[in-house]
C-alpha positions as CSV (number, residue, x, y, z in Angstrom):
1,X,67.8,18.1,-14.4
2,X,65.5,16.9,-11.5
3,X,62.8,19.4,-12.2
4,X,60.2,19.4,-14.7
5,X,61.8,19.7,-18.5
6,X,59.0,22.9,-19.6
7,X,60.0,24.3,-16.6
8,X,63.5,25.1,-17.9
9,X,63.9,28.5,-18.9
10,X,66.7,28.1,-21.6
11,X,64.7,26.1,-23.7
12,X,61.2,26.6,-25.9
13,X,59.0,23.4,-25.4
14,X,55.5,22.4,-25.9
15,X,53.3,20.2,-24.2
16,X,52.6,16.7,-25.8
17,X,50.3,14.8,-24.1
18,X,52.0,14.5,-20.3
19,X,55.1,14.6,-22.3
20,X,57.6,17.7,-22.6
21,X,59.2,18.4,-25.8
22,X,62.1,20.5,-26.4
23,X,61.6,22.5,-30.0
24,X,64.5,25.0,-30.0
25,X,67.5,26.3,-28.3
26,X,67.6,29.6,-26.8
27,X,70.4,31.8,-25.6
28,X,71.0,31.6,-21.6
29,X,69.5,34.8,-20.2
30,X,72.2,34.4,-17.4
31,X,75.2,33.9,-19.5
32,X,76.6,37.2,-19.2
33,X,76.8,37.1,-15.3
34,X,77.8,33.1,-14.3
35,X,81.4,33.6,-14.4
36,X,81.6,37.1,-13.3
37,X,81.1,39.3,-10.3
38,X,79.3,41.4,-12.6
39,X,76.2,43.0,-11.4
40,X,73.2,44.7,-12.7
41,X,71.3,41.7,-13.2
42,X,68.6,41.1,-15.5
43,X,64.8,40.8,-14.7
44,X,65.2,37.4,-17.5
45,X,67.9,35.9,-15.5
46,X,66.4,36.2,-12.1
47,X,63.3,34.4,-13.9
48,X,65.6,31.6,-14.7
49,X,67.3,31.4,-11.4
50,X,64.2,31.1,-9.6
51,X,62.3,28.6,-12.1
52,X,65.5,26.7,-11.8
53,X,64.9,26.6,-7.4
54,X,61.3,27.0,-7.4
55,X,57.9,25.3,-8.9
56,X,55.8,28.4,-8.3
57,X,56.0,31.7,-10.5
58,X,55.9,34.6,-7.8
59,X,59.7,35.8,-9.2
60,X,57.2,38.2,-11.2
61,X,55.7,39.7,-8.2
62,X,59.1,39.5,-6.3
63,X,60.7,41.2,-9.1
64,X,57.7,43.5,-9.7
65,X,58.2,44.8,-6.4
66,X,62.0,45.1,-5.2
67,X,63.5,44.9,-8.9
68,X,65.7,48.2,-7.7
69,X,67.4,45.7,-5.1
70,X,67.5,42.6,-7.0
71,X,68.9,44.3,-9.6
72,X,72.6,45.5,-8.5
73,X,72.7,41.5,-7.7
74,X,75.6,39.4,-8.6
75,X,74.7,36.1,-10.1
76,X,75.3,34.4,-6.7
77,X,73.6,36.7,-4.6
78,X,70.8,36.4,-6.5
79,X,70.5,32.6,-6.1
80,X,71.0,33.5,-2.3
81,X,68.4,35.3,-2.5
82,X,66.0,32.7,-4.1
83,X,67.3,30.2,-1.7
84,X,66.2,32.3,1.4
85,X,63.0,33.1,-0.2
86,X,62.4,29.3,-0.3
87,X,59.8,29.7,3.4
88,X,57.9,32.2,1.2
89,X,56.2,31.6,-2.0
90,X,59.1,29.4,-3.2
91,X,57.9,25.6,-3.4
92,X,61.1,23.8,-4.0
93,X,61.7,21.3,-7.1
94,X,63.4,19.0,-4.8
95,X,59.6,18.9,-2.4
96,X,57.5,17.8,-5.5
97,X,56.4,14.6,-3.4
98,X,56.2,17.1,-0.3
99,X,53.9,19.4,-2.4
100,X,51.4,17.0,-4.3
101,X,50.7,15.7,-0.8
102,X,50.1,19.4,0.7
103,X,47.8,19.5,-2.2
104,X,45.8,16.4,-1.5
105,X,45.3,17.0,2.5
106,X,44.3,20.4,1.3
107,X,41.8,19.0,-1.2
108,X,40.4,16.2,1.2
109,X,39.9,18.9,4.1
110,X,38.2,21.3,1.5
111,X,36.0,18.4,0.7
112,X,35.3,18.1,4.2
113,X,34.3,21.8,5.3
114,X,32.5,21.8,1.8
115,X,29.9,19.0,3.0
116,X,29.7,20.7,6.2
117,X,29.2,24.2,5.5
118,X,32.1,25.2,7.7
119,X,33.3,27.9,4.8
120,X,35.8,30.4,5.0
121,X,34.1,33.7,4.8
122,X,31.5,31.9,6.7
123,X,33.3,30.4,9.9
124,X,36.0,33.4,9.8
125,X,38.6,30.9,10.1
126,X,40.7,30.3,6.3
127,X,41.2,26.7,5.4
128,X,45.0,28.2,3.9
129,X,46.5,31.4,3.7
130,X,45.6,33.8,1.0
131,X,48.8,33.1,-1.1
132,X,49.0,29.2,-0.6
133,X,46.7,28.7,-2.8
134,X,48.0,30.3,-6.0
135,X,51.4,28.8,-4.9
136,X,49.6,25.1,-4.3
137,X,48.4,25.2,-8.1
138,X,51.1,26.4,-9.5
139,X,53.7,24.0,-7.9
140,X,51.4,20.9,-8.7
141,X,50.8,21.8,-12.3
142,X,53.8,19.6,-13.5
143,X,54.5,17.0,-10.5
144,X,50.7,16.3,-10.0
145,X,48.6,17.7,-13.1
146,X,45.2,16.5,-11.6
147,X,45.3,17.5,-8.5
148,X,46.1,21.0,-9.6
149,X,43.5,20.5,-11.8
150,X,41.2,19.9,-9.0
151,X,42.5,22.9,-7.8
152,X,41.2,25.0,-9.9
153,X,38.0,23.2,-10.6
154,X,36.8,24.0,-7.4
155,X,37.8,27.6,-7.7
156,X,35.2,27.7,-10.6
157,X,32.5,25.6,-9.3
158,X,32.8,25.7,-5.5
159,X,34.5,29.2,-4.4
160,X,33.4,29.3,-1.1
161,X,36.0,27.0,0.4
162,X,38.7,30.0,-0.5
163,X,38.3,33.1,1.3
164,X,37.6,36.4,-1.0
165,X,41.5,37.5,-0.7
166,X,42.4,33.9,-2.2
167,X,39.8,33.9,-4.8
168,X,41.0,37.4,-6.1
169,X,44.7,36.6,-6.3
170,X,43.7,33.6,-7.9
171,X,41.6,35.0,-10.3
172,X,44.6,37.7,-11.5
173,X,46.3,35.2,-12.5
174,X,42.9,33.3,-14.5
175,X,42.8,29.9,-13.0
176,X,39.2,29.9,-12.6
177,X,38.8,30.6,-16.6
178,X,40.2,26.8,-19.3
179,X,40.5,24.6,-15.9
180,X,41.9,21.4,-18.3
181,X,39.1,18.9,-17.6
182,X,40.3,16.2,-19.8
183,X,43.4,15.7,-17.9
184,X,41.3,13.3,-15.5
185,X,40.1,11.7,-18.5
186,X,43.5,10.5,-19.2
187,X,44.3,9.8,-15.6
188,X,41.4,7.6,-15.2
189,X,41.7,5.7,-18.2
190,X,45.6,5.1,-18.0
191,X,45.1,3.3,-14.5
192,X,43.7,0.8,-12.5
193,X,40.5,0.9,-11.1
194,X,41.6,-0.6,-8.2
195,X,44.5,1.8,-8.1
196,X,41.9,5.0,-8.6
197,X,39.6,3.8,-5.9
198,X,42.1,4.2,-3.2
199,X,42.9,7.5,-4.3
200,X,42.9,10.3,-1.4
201,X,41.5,13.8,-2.6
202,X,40.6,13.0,-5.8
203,X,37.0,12.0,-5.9
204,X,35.8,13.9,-3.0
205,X,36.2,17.1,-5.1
206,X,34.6,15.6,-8.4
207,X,31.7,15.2,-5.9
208,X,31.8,18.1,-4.4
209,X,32.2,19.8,-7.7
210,X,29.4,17.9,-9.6
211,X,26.9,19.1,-6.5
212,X,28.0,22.6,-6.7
213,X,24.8,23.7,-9.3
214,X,22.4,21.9,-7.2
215,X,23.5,23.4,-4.6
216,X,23.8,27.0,-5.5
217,X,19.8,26.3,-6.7
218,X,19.2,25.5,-2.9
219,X,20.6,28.3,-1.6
220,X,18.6,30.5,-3.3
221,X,15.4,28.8,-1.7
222,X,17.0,29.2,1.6
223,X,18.0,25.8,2.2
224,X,20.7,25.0,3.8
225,X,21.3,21.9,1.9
226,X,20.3,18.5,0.2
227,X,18.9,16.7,2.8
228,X,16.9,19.3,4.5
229,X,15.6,20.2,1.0
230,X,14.0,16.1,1.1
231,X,12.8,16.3,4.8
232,X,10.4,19.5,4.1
233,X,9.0,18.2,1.0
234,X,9.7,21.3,-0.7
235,X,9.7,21.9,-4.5
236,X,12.0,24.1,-6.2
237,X,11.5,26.7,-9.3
238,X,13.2,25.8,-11.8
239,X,13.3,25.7,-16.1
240,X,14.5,22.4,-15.8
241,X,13.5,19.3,-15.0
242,X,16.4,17.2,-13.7
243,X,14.5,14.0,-12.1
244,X,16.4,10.7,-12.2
245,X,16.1,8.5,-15.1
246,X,14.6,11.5,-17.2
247,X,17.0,13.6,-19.4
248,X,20.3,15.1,-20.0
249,X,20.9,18.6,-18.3
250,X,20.1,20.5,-21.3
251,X,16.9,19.2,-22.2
252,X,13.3,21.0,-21.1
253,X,10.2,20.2,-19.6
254,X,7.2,21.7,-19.1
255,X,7.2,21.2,-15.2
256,X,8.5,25.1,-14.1
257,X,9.1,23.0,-10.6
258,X,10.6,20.0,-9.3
259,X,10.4,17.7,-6.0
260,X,13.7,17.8,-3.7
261,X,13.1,13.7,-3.0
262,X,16.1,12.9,-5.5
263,X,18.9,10.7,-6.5
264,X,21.2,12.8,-3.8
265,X,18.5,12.7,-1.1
266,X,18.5,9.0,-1.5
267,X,22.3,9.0,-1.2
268,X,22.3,11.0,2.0
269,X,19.2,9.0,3.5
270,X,21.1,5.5,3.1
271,X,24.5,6.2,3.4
272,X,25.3,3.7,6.1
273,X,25.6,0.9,5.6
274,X,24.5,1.9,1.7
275,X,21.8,1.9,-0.5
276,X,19.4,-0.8,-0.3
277,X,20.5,-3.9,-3.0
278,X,16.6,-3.7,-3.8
279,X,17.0,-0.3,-5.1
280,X,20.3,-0.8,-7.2
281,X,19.1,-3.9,-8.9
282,X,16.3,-2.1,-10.0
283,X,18.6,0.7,-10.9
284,X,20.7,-2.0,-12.9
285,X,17.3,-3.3,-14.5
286,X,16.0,0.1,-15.7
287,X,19.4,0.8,-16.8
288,X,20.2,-2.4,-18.9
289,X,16.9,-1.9,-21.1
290,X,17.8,-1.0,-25.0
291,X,17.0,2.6,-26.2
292,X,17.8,4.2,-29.3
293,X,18.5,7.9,-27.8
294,X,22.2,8.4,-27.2
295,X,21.5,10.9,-24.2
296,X,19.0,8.4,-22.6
297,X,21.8,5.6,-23.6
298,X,24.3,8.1,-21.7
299,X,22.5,8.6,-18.6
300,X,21.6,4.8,-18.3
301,X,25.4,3.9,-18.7
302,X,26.1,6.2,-15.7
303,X,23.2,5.0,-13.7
304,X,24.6,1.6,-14.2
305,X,28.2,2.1,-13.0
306,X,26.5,3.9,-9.9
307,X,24.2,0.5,-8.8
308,X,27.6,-1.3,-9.4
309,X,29.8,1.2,-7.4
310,X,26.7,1.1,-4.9
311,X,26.3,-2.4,-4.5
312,X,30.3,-2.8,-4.0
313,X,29.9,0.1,-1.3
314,X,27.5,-1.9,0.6
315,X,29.0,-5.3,0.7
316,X,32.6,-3.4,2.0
317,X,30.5,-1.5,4.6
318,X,28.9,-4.8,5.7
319,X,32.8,-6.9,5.5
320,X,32.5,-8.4,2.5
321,X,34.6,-8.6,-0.7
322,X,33.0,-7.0,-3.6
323,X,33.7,-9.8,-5.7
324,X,33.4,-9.2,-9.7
325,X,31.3,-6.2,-9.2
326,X,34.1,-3.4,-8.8
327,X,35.9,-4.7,-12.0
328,X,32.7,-4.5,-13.8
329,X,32.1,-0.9,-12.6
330,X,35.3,0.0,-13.8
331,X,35.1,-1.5,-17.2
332,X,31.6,-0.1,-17.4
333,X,33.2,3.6,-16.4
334,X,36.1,3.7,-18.9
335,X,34.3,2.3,-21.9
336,X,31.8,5.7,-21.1
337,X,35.0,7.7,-21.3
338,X,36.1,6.4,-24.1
339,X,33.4,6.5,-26.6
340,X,31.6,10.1,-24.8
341,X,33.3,13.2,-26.4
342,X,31.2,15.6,-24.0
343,X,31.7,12.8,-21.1
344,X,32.5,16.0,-18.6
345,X,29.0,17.7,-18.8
346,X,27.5,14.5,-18.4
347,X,29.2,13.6,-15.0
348,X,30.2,17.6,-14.4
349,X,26.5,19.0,-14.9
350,X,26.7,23.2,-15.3
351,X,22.8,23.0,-14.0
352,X,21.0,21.3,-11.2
353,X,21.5,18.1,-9.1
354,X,23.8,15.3,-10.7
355,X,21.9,12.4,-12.9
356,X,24.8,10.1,-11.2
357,X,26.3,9.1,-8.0
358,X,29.6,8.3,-9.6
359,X,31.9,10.5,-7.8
360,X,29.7,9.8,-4.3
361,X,30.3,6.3,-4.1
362,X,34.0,6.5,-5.7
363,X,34.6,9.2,-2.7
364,X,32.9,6.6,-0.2
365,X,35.2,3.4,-1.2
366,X,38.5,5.5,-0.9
367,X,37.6,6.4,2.9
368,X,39.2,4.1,5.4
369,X,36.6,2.3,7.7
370,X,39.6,1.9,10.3
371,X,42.3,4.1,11.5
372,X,45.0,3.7,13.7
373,X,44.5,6.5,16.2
374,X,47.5,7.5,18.4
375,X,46.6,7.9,22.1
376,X,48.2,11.5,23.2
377,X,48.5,13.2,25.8
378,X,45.9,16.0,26.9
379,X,48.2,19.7,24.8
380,X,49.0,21.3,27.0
381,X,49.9,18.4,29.5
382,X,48.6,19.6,33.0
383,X,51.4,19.6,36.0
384,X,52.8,16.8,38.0
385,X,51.6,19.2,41.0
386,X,48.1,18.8,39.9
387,X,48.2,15.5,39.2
388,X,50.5,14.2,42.1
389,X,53.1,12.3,39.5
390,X,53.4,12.3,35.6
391,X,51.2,9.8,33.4
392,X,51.4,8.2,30.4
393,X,48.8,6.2,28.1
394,X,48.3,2.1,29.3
395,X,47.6,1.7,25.9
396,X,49.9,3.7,22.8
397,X,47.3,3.2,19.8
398,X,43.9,2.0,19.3
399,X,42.3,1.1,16.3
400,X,38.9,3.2,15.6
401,X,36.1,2.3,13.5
402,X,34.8,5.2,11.6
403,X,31.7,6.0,9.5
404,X,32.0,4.9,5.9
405,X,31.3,8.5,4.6
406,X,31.7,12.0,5.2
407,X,31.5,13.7,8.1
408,X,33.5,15.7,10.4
409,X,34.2,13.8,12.9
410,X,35.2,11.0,10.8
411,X,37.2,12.6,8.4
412,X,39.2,14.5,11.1
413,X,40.1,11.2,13.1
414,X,41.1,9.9,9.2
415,X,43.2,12.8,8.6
416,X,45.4,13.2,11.8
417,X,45.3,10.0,13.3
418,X,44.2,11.2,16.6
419,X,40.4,11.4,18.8
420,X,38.4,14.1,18.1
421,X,38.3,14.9,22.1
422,X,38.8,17.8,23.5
423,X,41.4,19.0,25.9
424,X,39.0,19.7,29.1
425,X,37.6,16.2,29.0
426,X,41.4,14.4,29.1
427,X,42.4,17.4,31.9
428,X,39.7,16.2,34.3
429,X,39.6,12.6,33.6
430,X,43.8,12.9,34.5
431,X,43.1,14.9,37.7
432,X,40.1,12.5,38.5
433,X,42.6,9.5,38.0
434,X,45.7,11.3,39.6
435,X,43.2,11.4,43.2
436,X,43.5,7.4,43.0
437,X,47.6,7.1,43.2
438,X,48.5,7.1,46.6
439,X,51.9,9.4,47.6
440,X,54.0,6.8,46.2
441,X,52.7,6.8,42.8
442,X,51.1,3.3,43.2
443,X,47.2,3.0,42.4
444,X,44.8,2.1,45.2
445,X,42.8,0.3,42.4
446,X,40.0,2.4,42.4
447,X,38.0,2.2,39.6
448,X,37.0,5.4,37.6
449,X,33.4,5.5,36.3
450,X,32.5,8.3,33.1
451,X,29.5,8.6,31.3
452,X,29.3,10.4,28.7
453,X,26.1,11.9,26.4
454,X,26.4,12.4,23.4
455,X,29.8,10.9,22.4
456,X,28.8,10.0,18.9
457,X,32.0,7.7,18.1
458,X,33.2,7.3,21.2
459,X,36.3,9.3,20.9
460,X,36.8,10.3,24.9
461,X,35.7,6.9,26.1
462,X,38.0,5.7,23.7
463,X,41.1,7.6,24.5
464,X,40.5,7.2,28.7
465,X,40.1,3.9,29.0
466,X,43.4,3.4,26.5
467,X,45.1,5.9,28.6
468,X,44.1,4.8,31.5
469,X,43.6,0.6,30.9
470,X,40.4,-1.8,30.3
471,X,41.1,-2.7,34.5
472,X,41.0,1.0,35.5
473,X,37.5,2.7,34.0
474,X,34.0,1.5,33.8
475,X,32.3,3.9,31.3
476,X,28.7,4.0,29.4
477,X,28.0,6.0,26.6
478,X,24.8,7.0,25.7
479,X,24.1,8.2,22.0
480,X,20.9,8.2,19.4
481,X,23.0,7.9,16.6
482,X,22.9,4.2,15.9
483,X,25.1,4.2,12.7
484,X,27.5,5.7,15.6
485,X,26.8,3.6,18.2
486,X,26.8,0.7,16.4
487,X,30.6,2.2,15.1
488,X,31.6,2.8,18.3
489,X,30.9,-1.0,19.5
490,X,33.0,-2.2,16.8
491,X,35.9,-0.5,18.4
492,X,35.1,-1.1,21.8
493,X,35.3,-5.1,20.9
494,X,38.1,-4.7,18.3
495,X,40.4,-3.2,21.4
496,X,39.4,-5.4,23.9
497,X,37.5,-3.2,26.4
498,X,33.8,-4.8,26.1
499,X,34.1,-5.4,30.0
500,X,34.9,-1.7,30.5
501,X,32.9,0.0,28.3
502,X,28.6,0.0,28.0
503,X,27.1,1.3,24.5
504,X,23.3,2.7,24.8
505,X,21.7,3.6,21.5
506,X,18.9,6.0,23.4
507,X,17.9,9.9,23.5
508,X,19.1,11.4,27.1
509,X,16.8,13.6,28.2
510,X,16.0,15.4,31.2
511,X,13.8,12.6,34.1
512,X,14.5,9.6,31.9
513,X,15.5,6.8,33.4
């Protein structure tokens, strides 16, 4: 069989490890109806036909709901009817590749809207339909165990990011309620670090899982988030006290309040190019003292891989090889796992802001810094009567330098492979351009000038003066955010259009010179 052995229905198994193992033999529920027209076809058969096609389990709803029809089926027109069911709620055995990947675009993007607050319920517009999810988990529990995890871990601890039709189908069928943590136990120690740190929608959740509490504590203060929480200066109620370098989640103090200036604020503040090497070597000092409590012991171990996984972060974001550091973090990270029994509320806290930055800087090193951005055409491509004759790019692909974390311009360039530009910018840049082709369709080699404010990485400039050519365009861009700017001019010079294009790291405003 090419499918998963549990998923067989002829047989009773049980789970060993990642390992399936076939106890006893049962009868065939379809037996009675293979070599026969015979219909009246049983509700156990059809179950067996369509675990046999299909990874999900919606044959129970399907059944639920036309079992008069299904019924009076032959044995072949019931696998017909599977088959053609295959566009809806059937995710194919023979797509198990197909699916693991739906599930880790999905968990990336999630990750994305997550850390931008562009929710579901929110933003009225659904990250997946209300079924695909339920279907997503259920057809990645076997192929891809932690990713389906992940799945359902951030039903429990991040909800938000499915709308409320999602969250109820999904909680009919309990997948908020045993999510099996310790699978990524298993993954992480059974692999490379190396391997694991190029892993796409894997860490990003774990992070956006672990701030989840913290976050949910912010929100009732009514801030909108982590970093606004540091700029006010604001303190927040609280029983606990979860200050960096002080105890475990379930300890008490006697402060009812605590400061928002935290490990997470420092995180956000610093998070290109990275944390200062000052501040992790002190981390790794503070850290590497002895102590006798195992929860302090814990929290130090943590704190430990985070200056390593910080200080590796830093030297990538800067060109450098991390040397011996990452190997170090990783040794550091599975000996944790291996001798901490409750290693999941320590890196997964139920309460307040994480004691670890872990997940953060694991999420950060499995970004790309560069993408390979396909210069397209403007969708929908405007006439050859309005632009006098039909255009392509100079220039097929350039290569874009992103920021080295999360946000959403970044991670959209990152998933798709194209400029985050939109379509009324490339319209009057190619009516603009067309004006300079004489009736012939030969350019008069007049040279287009654009500015634009506000351009953050560049994206526009970017895609004209690829589509376009270098000899064609003279642009400026003018932009306050230096970690973009200063982005932006490493693609510029890694393309070749540093005589075309002019980077100005300064606030626009309205009489400024």
């Amino acid at each position: 069989a090419t499918h998963h052995p549990c998923q067989l229905p002829r047989v009773t198994c049980k789970r060993v490890g990642s390992a399936c193992v076939r106890t006893m033999a049962m009868a065939d529920p379809c037996e009675p109806f293979r070599s026969s027209s015979r219909r009246g076809l049983t509700r156990a058969c059809y179950g067996a036909i369509w675990a046999a096609q299909c990874t999900t389990e919606y044959w129970r709803e399907h059944w639920h709901s036309n079992s008069e029809t299904l019924a009076v089926y032959t044995y072949e027109e019931a696998i017909a009817d599977v088959r053609n069911n295959r566009h809806h709620r059937c995710w194919p055995h023979s797509d198990e590749a197909e699916n693991c990947q739906v599930a880790v675009n999905w968990l990336d993007f999630a990750t994305s809207m997550a850390f931008t607050g562009f929710l579901p319920e929110r933003s009225r517009v659904p990250l997946l339909g209300d079924e695909e999810f339920v279907d997503m988990v259920e057809a990645t529990r076997f192929s891809c165990p932690v990713r389906s995890m992940l799945l359902r871990l951030l039903l429990q601890r991040m909800p938000q990011v499915l709308t409320n039709s999602s969250r109820r189908l999904a909680h009919i069928k309990m997948m908020h309620v045993g999510v099996p943590i310790n699978v990524l136990r298993q993954f992480m120690l059974s692999n490379s670090f190396s391997r694991l740190v190029g892993q796409t929608g894997l860490f990003g959740p774990l992070k956006t899982a672990a701030e989840a509490p913290w976050h949910r504590e912010l929100d009732g203060t009514g801030l909108a988030g982590v970093d606004e929480c540091a700029k006010t200066g604001r303190e927040v109620p609280s029983p606990q006290d979860f200050e960096l370098g002080r105890t475990n989640s379930s300890s008490s103090s006697s402060s009812p309040r605590r400061s928002c200036t935290h490990l997470l604020a420092t995180f956000y503040r610093q998070r290109d190019p990275g944390l200062d090497h000052a501040l992790t070597k002190r981390w790794l000092d503070a850290a590497s003292t002895a102590d006798a409590d195992a929860d302090d012991s814990k929290a130090k171990s943590l704190m430990r891989v985070s200056a390593l996984l910080a200080q590796v972060d830093l030297l990538r974001n800067l060109g450098d090889g991390p040397g011996s550091l990452l190997k170090q973090a990783g040794e550091e990270l599975r000996a944790f796992l291996r001798r901490t029994t409750d290693w999941d509320s320590w890196m997964l806290p139920s309460r307040g802001p994480p004691q670890h930055l872990v997940f953060h800087f694991l999420d950060k090193l499995s970004l790309q810094l560069v993408v390979d951005v396909v210069v397209d055409p403007p969708n929908p491509m405007p006439s050859e009567d309005m632009l006098g004759r039909a255009m392509g790019p100079a220039i097929n692909q350039v290569k874009m330098s992103v920021l080295p974390d999360r946000d959403i311009i970044s991670d959209h360039i990152r998933r798709t492979g194209t400029f985050h530009c939109p379509f009324t910018f490339k319209q009057q840049l190619l009516e603009a351009a067309a004006q300079s082709f004489n009736n012939a369709g030969v350019s008069d080699g007049e040279v287009l000038r654009v500015v634009e404010v506000g351009g953050f990485l560049g994206d526009c400039i970017l895609w004209a003066t690829a589509w376009l050519g270098p000899s064609r365009i003279r642009a400026l861009e003018v932009e306050p955010v230096g970690a973009a700017t200063s982005r932006f001019r490493e693609s510029v010079a890694r393309n070749g259009f540093s005589d075309s294009v002019e980077v100005r790291t300064e606030v626009a405003r309205k009489g400024a010179q």
